[in-house]
N, C-alpha and C positions, 0 to 999 in steps of 0.2 A: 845583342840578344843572347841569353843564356840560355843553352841548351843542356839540358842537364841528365846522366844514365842515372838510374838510381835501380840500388835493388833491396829487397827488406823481406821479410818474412812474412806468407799469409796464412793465418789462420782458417781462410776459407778453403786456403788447397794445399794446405800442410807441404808448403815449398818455398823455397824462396824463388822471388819470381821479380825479372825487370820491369821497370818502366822507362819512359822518357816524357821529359819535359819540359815545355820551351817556358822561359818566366822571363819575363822583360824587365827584371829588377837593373840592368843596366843600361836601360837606354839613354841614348843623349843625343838631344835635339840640336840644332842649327841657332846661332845667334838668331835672337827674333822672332823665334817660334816658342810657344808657352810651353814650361816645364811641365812633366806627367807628373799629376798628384798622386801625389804618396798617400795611399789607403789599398784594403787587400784587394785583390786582382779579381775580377770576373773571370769565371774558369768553364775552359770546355773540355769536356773527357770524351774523346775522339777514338772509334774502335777502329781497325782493320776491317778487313775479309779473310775471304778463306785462305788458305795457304800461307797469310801474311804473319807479322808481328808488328811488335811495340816502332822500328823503324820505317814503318811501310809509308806513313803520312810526309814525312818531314823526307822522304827519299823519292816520293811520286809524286807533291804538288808543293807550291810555294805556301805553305800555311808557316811555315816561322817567319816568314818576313812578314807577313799580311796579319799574323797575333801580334808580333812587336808593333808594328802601327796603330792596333788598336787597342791597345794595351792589357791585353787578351794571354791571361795562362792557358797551355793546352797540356793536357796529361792524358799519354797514351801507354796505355798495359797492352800485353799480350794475350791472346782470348785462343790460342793453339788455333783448331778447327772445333771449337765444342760452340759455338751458338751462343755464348754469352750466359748461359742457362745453367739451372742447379742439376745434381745428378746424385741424388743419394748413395744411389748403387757405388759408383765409382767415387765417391767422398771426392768427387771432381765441383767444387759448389761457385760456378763461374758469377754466377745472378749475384749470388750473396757476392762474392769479391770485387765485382764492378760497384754493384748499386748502393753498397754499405763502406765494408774497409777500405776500398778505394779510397772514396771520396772521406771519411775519417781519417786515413791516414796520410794524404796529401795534406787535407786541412792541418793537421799536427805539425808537417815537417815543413810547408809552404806558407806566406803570407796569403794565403785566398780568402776569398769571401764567407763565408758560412751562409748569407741569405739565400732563401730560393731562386729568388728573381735575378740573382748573378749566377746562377748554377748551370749549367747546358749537359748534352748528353746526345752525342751524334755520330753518326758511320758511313760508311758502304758495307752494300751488299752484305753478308753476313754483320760487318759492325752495325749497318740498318736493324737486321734485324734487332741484335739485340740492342742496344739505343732504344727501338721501340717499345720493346718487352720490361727493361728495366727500368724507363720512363715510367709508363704504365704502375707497373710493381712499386714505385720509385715516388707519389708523385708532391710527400714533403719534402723532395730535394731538389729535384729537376724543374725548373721552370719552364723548359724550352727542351724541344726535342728535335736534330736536322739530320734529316739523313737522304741520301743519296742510293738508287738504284737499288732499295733495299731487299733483302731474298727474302719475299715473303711465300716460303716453299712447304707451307705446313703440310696442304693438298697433295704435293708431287713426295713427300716423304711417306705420308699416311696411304699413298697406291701404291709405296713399291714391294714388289713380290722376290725380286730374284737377289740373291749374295752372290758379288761380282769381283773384281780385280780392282775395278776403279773405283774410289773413293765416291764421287759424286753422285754414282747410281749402282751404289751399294746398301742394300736392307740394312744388311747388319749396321754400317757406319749411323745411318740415320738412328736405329734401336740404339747404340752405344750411348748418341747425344740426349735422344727424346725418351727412351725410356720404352713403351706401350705404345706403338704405332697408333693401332684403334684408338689411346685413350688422347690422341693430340687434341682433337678441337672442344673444347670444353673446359681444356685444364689451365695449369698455372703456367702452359709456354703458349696457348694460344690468343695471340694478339688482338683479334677481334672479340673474344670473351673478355680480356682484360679491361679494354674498351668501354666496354658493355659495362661490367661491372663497375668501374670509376665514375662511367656518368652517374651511373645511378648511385651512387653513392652519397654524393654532396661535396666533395673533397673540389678542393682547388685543381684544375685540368689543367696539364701542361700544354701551351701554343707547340705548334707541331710545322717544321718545315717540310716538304718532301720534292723530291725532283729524280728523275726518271729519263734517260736517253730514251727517244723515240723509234730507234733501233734497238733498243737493248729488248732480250726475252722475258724480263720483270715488268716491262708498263703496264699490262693488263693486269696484272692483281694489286699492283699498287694506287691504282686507278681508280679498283675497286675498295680498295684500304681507304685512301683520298674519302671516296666518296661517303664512308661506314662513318669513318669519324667525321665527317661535317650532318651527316644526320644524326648524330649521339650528341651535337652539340658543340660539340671540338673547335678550336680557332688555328687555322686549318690556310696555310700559303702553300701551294703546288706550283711546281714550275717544269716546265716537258719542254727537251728541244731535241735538235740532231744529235746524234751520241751513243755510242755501246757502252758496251758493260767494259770500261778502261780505265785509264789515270788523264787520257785527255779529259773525257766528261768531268771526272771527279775533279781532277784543277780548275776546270771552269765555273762548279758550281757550291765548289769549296766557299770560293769566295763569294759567290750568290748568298750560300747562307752566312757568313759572317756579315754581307751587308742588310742580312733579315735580322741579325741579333740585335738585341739594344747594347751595342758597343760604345767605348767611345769614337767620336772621329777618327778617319783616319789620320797620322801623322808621320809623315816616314823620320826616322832616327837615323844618324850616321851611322852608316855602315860601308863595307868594304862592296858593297851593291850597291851605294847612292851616295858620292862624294860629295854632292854638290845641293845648296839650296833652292 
């Protein structure tokens, strides 16, 4: 399994800025097992959370062995702590760099897919969010959208009153990200407008996975999300178990959603994790 750093210049944040990428261009099967066809990869662009980056997937859950078996590209960027989201003010334009360049400039330097229907677009918690958002924004690229315990915090941003020490229940951090507190629900970062607006539209809708630890402090508005887009029409898998807001949950149902994608079979490839047929 090739695991690959790459870093290249964005146009959308005037930086250069990492990624990493797992691409199964070398895999090799076991006498007797069928060779992986050679055609571009189905690809998933897998975000973070908060605090995290570009290494946080392939260092908290086994998704490079479980993409190499299913012969599965995953391309993960770094999203700082900004939401995934555009930000004029600060010429910080995260939306545009996932949802657009991203996904163009992988396609450039990678064999992947260009179709929609191989395209994916999935996180935790903060990477939920934006996953969802730029799905949404997104939806002649993305076919498929999975995310996990995703912060759907628009509500808890749009009340907060005081400027604090800590980041997470700091006014101003949320004003740096959102922009207009008052102007969150209505606009271009709120998830259930965007929703809104795509069914009604006509536009092909992205299938949508979600899953939520049943301890975690996200199930209730996700639940409620669950529920917005199965009324809007949406094709809509939810999946709730034991679980907090961790990388236990997220390794458990990491692979839950790769077994919701249209992958191919699984097939484990020799590696230094599986000697034997």
């Amino acid at each position: 399994m090739a695991l690959i750093q790459c870093n290249f210049f964005s146009k959308a944040l005037m930086r250069t800025v990492p990624i990493q990428v797992v691409l199964p261009t070398d895999k090799m099967v076991f006498p007797g097992q069928p060779q992986p066809e050679e055609k571009p990869f189905k690809t998933l662009y897998l975000l973070h959370g908060i605090f995290g980056n570009y290494t946080d997937w392939v260092c908290g859950t086994r998704i490079q062995a479980w993409a190499q078996d299913r012969n599965l590209a995953v391309v993960m960027p770094s999203g700082e702590n900004k939401f995934y989201v555009d930000n004029p003010v600060s010429n910080e334009m995260y939306g545009t760099f996932i949802g657009k360049e991203l996904v163009d400039f992988t396609r450039r330097s990678f064999p992947l897919s260009r179709n929609r229907e191989d395209t994916y677009i999935g996180g935790l918690s903060m990477g939920g969010f934006g996953s969802i958002v730029n799905g949404l924004q997104n939806p002649e690229t993305f076919g498929a959208v999975c995310t996990l315990s995703s912060a759907l915090i628009l509500d808890k941003a749009a009340s907060m009153t005081e400027y604090t020490d800590f980041l997470m229940d700091n006014k101003g951090y949320y004003e740096s990200v959102f922009g207009d507190l008052g102007q969150l629900r209505g606009g271009n970062k709120d998830y259930d407008t965007l929703a809104e607006k795509l069914a009604a539209s006509g536009e092909p809708k992205p299938s949508f996975y979600l899953a939520c630890g049943t301890e975690d402090d996200l199930i209730t508005p996700n639940r409620a999300f669950r529920d917005h887009l199965k009324a809007l029409g949406f094709d809509v898998t939810w999946e709730e178990g034991p679980g907090r807001h961790d990388w236990t949950f997220w390794d458990t149902y990491i692979l839950r959603a790769l077994d919701w994608l249209p992958l191919d079979s699984a097939v484990q490839g020799v590696s230094s994790g599986h000697v034997t047929d």
